[in-house]
C-alpha positions as CSV (number, residue, x, y, z in Angstrom):
1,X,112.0,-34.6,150.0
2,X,108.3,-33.5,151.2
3,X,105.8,-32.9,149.0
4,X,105.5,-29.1,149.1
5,X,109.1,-28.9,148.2
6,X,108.5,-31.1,144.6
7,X,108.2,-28.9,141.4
8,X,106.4,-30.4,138.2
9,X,109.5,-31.8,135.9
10,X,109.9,-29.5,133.1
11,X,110.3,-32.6,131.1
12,X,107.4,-35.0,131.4
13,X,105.9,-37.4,128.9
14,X,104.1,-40.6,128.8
15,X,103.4,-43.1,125.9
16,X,99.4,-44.1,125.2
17,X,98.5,-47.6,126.8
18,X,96.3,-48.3,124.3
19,X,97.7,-47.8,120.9
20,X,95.1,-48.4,118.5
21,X,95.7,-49.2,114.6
22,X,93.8,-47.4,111.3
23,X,90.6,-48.7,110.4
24,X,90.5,-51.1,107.0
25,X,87.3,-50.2,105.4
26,X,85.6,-53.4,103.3
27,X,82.1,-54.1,102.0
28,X,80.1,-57.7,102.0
29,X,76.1,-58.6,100.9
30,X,74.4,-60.0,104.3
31,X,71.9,-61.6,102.0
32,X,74.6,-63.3,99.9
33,X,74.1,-67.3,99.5
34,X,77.5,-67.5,100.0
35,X,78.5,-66.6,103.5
36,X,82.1,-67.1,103.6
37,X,82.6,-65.3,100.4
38,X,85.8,-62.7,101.3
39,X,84.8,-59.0,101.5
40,X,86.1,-56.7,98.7
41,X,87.5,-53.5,99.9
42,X,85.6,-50.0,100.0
43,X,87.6,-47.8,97.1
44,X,87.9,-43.9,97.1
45,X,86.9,-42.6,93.9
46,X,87.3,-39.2,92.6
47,X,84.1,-37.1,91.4
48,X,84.0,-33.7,89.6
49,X,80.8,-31.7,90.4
50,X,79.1,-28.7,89.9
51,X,77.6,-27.4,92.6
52,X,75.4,-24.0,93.8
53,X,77.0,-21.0,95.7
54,X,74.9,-21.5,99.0
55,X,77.6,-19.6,101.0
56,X,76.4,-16.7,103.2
57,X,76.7,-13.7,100.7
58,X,76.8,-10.1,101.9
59,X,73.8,-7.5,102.3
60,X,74.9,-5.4,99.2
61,X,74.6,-8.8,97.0
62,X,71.1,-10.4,98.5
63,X,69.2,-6.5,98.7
64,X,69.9,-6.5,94.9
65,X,67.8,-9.4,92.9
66,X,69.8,-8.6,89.6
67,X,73.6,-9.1,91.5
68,X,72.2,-12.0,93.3
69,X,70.8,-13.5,90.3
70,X,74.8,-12.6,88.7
71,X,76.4,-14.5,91.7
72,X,73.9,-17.3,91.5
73,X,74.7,-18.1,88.1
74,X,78.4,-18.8,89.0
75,X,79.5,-22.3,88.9
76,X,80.9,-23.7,92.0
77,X,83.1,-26.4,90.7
78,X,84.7,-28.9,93.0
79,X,86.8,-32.3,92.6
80,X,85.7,-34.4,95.5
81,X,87.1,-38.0,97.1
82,X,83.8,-39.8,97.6
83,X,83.6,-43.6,98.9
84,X,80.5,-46.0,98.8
85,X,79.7,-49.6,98.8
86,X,78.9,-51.3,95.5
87,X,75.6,-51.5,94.1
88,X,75.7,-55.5,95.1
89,X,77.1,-54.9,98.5
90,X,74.7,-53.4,101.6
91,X,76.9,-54.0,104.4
92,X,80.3,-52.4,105.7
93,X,82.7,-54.2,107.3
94,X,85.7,-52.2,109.1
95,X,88.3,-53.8,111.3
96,X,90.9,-52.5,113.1
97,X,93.5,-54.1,116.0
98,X,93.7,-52.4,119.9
99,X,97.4,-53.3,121.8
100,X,96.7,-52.6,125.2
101,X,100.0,-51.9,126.9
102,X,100.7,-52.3,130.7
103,X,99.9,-49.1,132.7
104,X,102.1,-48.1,135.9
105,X,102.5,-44.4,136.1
106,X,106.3,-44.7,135.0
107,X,106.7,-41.6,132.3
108,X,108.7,-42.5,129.1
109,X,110.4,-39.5,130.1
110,X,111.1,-37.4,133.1
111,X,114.0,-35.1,134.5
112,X,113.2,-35.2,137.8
113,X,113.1,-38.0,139.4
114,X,111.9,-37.4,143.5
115,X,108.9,-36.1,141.4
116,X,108.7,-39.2,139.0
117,X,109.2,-40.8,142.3
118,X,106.1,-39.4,144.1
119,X,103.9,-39.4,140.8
120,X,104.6,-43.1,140.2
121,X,103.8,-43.5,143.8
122,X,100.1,-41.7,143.2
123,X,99.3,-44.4,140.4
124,X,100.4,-47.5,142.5
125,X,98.1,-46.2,145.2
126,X,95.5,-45.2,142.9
127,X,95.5,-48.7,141.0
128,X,96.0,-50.9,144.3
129,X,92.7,-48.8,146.2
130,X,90.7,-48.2,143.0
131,X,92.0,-50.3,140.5
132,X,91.3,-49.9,136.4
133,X,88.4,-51.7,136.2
134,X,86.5,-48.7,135.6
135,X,88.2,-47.6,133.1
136,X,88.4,-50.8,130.8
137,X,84.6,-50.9,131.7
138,X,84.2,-47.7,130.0
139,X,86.7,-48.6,126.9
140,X,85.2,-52.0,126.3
141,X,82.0,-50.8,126.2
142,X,83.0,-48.0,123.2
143,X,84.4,-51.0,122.0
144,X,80.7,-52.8,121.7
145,X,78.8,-50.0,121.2
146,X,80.6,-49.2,117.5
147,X,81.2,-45.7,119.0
148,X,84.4,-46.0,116.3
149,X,82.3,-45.9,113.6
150,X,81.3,-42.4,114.0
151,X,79.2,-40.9,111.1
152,X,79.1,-44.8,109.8
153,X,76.9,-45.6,112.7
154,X,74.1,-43.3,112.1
155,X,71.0,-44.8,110.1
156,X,72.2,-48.2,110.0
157,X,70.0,-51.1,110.1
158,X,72.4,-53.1,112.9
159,X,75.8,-53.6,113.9
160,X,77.2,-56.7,114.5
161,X,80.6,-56.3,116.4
162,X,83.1,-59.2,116.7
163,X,86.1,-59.6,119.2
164,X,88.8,-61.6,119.3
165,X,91.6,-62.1,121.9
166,X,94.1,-65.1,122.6
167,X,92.2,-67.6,120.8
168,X,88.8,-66.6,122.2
169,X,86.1,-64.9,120.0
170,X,82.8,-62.7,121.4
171,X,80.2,-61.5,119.0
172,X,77.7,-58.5,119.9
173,X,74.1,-59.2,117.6
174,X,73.9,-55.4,117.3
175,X,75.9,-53.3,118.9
176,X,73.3,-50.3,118.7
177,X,71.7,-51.7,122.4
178,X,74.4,-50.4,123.8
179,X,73.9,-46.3,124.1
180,X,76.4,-43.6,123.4
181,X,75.4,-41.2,126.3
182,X,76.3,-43.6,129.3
183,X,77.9,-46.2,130.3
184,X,75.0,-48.0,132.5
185,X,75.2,-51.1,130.4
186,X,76.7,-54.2,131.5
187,X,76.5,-57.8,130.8
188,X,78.9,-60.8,130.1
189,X,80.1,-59.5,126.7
190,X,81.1,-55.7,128.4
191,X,83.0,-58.0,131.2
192,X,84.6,-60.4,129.2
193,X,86.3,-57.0,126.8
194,X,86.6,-55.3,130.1
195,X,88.9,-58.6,131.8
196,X,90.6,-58.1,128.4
197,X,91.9,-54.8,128.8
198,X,92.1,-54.8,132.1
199,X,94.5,-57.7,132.1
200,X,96.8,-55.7,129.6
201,X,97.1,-52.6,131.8
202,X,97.7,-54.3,134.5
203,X,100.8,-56.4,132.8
204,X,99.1,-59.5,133.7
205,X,99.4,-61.1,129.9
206,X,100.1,-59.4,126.0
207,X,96.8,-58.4,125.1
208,X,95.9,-57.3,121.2
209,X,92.3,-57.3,120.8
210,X,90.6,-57.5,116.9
211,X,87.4,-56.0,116.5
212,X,85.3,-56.4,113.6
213,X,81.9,-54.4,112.8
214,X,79.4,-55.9,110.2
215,X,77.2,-53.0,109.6
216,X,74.1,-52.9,107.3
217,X,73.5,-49.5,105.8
218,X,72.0,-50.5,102.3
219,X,73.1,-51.5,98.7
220,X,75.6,-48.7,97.1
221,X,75.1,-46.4,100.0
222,X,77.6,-44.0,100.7
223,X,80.6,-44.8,103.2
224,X,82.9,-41.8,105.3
225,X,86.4,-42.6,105.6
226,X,88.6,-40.3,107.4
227,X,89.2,-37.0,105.2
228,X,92.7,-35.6,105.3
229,X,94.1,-32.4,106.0
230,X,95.0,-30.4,103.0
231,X,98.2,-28.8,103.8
232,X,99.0,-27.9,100.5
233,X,97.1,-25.1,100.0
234,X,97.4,-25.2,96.0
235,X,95.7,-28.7,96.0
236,X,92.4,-28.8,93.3
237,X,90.8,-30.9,95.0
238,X,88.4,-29.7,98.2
239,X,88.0,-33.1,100.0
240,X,90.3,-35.4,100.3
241,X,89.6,-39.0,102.1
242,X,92.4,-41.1,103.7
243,X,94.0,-44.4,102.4
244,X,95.1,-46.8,104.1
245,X,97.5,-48.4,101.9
246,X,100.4,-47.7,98.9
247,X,100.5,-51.2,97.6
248,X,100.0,-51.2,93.6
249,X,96.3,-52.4,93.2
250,X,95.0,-51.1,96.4
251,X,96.3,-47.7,96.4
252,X,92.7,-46.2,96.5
253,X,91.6,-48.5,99.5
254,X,89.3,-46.5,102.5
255,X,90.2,-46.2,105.7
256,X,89.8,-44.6,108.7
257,X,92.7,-42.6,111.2
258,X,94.0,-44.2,113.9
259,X,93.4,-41.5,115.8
260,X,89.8,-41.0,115.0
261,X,89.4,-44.3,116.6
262,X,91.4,-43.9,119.3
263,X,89.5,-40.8,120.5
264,X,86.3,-42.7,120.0
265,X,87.0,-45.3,121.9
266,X,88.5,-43.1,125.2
267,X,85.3,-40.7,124.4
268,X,84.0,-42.2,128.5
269,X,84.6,-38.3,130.5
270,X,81.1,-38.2,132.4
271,X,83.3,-36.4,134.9
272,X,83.6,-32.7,134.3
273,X,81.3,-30.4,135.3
274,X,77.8,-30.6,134.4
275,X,78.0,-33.4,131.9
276,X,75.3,-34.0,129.5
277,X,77.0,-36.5,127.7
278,X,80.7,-38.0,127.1
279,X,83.3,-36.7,125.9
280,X,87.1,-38.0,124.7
281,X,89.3,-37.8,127.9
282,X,91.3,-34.8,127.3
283,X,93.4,-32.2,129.2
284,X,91.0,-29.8,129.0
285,X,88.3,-31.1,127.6
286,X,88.3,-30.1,124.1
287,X,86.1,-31.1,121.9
288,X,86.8,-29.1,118.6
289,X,83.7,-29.5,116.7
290,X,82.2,-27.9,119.4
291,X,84.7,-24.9,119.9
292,X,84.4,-26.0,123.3
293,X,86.7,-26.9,126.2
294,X,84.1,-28.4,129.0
295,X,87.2,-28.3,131.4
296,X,88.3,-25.2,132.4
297,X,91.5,-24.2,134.5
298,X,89.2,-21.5,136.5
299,X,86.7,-24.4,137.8
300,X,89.9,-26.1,138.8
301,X,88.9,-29.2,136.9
302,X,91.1,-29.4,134.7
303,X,93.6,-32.0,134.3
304,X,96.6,-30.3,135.2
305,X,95.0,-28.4,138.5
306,X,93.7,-32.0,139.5
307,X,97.3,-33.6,138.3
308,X,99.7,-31.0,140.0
309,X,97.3,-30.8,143.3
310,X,97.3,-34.5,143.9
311,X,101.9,-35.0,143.0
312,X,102.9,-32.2,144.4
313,X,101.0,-31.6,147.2
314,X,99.5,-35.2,148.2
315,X,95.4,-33.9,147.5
316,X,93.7,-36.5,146.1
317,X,90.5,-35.7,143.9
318,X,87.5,-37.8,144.3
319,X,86.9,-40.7,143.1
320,X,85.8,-39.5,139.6
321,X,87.9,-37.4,138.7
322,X,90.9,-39.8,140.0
323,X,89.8,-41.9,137.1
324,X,89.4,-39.1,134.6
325,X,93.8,-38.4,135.7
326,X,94.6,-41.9,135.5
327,X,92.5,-42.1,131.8
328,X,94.6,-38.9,130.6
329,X,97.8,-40.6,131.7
330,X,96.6,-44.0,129.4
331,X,96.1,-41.2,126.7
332,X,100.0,-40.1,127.0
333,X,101.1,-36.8,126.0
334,X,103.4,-34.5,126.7
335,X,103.0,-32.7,130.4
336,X,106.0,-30.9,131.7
337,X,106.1,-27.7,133.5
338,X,107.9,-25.2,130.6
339,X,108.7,-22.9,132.9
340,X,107.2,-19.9,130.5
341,X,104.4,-18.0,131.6
């Protein structure tokens, strides 16, 4: 069957390569005399507070002094998860595992198969001419850099980021020499992580890698877990912060999303158009705290323009953006052709 006669399947999904466990958050003292004392965990704790009304209030309210005054004097009450270290503790430790899973353009599932055919056949000639060694490059080097730690990053005093993998250990001083805007670094560290994951997309061994941060951010300073979505709209509480586990005694560990990692550590698109900095390999390009999609369908650079031009009809995108497919594909989702307009 040609090319030109293939439809996308309506059914079309593929599993992420690199499935990436929660974040355990702990806490530690770097000036401790013991050094191999075990790290306690970071616990969520509960705080009631009583707070201003800062919201933006209408013209009728802030023309009049004496109602502005009335609304001012309202309490804004609030019951708040908050997390911090211990007043003994100034360093946070989080840890979480990575399972990189072999990569060969096979979807988990497809009803078609001369498309899964041809589309199988665009990875194999995409990873035997280009090869993933971008793409772990990128992905190790969010792995260095403590990209994962996301607000936990900012304002520490350094980051020291451990690896391990099949009985070999690597250890980053401080992780912040890596940048987050672009992936120009490289030394033996990057390549070693990079052989790493490489190696597991490729099938060529089982590859789990452990990482470990270590950073400093000061005695009884304040730590940010994951929050939750409140779906229960009758909840009294306003913030909610995630916990990693329900065993008795440790039910009010910290911890952070799987996912929130996971989207740090594929955050390596320098690809769309005019990039200023990287964002997490997505369909379109969404990045939600921006209300922004940086890939739109009417540039034709989105993924599934670039994806349906190069299966169906055999047009290959550069070089860039060839990567940029492939990393959405290690993503996984769900991409088949509904057949509703």
């Amino acid at each position: 069957m040609s090319k030109l006669a293939l439809k996308t399947a309506s059914v079309l999904a593929f599993e992420r390569n690199l499935d990436v466990s929660d974040a355990y958050l702990w806490q530690t003292d770097s000036q401790a005399a013991d050094k191999a004392a075990l790290p306690s965990p970071v616990v969520i704790k509960e705080k009631s507070v009583r707070g201003t009304i800062s919201n933006r209030l209408k013209n009728a309210i802030t023309n009049d002094p004496a109602k502005l005054d009335a609304e001012t004097e309202k309490a804004n009450l609030q019951k708040v998860d908050s997390a911090s270290l211990d007043e003994n503790n100034d360093t946070l430790v989080a840890r979480f595992s990575l399972k990189v899973l072999p990569f060969t353009g096979k979807p988990n599932v497809c009803n078609d198969q001369d498309y899964q055919q041809a589309l199988e056949q665009v990875v194999t000639d995409y990873i035997s001419t280009q090869g993933v060694d971008e793409l772990a490059r990128r992905y190790a080097i969010n792995v260095l850099n403590a990209r994962w730690l996301w607000r936990n990053r900012v304002g520490t005093e350094s980051i020291n980021v451990t690896v391990k993998c099949n009985g070999k250990t690597i250890s980053v001083d401080d992780a912040k020499t890596y940048g987050l805007k672009d992936f120009n670094s490289d030394d033996a560290h990057i390549k070693q992580v990079a052989d790493w994951i490489k190696a597991g997309l490729n099938g060529d061994e089982f590859i789990i890698l452990y990482v470990e941060a270590q950073a400093i951010i000061g005695y009884g300073q304040e730590v940010y877990p994951s929050q939750e979505l409140i779906l229960d709209t009758g909840s009294k509480k306003s913030k909610v912060l995630y916990r990693v586990s329900d065993k008795k005694g440790s039910e009010d560990n910290a911890g952070m999303h799987s996912q929130k990692v996971s989207n740090a550590i594929r955050t390596i698109d320098t690809w769309y158009p005019d990039a200023q900095f990287p964002i997490a390999i997505e369909p379109y390009g969404a990045v939600t705290t921006l209300g922004t999609a940086f890939r739109q369908p009417k540039a034709k650079m989105d993924f599934y323009t670039l994806f349906d031009n190069w299966v169906l009809k055999g047009d290959a995108p550069d070089v860039e953006q060839q990567h940029y497919v492939m990393g959405v594909l290690i993503r996984g989702g769900v991409f088949g052709a509904s057949g509703k307009e």
